[in-house]
N, C-alpha and C positions, 0 to 999 in steps of 0.2 A: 087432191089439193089443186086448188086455182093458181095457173100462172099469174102472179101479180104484173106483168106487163100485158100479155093478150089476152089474157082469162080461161085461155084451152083448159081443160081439166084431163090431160093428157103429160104426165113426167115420168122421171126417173129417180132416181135415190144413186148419185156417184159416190156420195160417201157419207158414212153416219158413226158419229164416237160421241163419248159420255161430255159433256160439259165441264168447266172445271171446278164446278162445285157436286157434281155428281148426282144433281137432280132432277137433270135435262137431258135428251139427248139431242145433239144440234144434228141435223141431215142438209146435205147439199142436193141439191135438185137442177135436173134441167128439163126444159121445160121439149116436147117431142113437138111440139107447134109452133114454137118461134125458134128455137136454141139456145134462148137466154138461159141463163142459170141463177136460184136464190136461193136464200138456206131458209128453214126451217128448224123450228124447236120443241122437243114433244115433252112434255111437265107431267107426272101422274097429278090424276084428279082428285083432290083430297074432298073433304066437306068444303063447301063452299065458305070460305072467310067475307063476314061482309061488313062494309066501312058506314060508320055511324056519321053522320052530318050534324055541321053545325048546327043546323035546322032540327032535326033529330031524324030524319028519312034515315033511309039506308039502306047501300045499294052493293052490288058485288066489286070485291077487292081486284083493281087493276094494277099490275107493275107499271101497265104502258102508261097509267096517269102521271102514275112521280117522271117517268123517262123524258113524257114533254111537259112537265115541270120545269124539271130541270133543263130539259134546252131551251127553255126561252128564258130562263134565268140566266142560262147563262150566252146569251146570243149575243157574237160580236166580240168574246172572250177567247181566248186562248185555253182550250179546255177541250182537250181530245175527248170524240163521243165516247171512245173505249171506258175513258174514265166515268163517265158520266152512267156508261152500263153499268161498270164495276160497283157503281156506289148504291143503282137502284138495284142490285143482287143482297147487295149487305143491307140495305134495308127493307128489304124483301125479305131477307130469313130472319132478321131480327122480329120483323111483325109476325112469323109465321112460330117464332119460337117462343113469344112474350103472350099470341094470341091464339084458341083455336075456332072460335065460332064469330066474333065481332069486333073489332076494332074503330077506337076515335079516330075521328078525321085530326086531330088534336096532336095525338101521339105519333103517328105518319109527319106529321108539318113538324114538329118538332125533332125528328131525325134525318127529315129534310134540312134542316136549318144549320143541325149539327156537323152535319158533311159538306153542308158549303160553307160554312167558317170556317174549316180548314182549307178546302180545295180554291176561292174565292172568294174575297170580302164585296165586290162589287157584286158578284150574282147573286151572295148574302144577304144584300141587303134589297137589290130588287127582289128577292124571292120572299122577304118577308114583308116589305111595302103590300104586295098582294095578299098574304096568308095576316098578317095579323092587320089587316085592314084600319092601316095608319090614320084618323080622321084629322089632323093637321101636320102642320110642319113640326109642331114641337114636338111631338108624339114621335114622328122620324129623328129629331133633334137626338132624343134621348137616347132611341136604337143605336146612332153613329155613336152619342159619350161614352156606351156604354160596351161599344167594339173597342173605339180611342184606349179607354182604360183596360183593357186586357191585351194589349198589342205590348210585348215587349220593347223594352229599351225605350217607346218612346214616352212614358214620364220622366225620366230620367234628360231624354230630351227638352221635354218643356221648362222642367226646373232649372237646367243648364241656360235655357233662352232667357229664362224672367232674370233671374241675377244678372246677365251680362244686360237688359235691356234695365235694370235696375241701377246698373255701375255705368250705363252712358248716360241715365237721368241725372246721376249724381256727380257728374263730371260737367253736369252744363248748369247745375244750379249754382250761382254764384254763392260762396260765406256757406255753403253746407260742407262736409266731411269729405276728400276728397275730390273736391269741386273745385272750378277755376280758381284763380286771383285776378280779377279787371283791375 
């Protein structure tokens, strides 16, 4: 293994245990050329899973793709990387459980999309600006109505707003119900 800082191909293994989903094993390494230290992670080789494009190519299944997906979705956000691993491990054994030989770039984007509506409505929605390749603003308009409407409590706010912005209309139209007396 290459030190990823000098490149010696000279380390050690200080310590190595199973991962916490049990598929991995993570190893700590120091490197005998510089004395840095990096970890490592060893995955069995299954068949190769490979991801279909929208174009229709298709190429070998990467976790590391969602991982910088996801951080530049979410760049600038309050979003610990740890979570951001966590999320691309869950969608990693979903693909690996739902698929064994090919999977849509489609169904990855879409369990993408699913874990940053919960984690982040802002990296939500950057991340879909790029994946569903919005061609106007209205097309983004609609993404945001259609976050708007499934965010609790706040319809309930906006009905709350129109009636009270409805009872100060009605309070400044003179001769209407509720309204002055000049």
């Amino acid at each position: 293994m290459r030190c990823p800082f000098c490149k010696e191909d000279d380390d050690k293994v200080i310590d190595s245990r199973a991962s916490s989903d049990g598929f991995a094993i993570r190893r700590r390494r120091e490197c005998l050329g510089c004395g840095r230290r990096f970890t490592t992670y060893e995955r069995i080789e299954e068949s190769p899973l490979r991801v279909i494009k929208k174009d229709g190519g298709r190429e070998p299944f990467e976790r590391r793709k969602i991982l910088l997906g996801l951080i530049k979705a979410c760049e600038k956000r309050p979003i610990p990387i740890a979570e951001l691993e966590a999320i691309t491990e869950r969608i990693e054994n979903r693909v690996l459980e739902e698929y064994d030989s090919e999977v849509p770039v489609q169904y990855i984007g879409e369990l993408v999309m699913r874990e940053l509506k919960d984690v982040d409505q802002v990296a939500y929605v950057r991340f879909a600006s790029v994946y569903r390749e919005f061609k106007d603003i209205n097309e983004f308009m609609d993404e945001l109505k259609g976050m708007l409407g499934g965010v609790p409590g706040l319809r309930g706010k906006r009905a709350a707003g129109k009636k009270k912005a409805a009872k100060k209309k009605a309070r400044r139209a003179p001769g209407k119900k509720g309204g002055r007396k000049s």
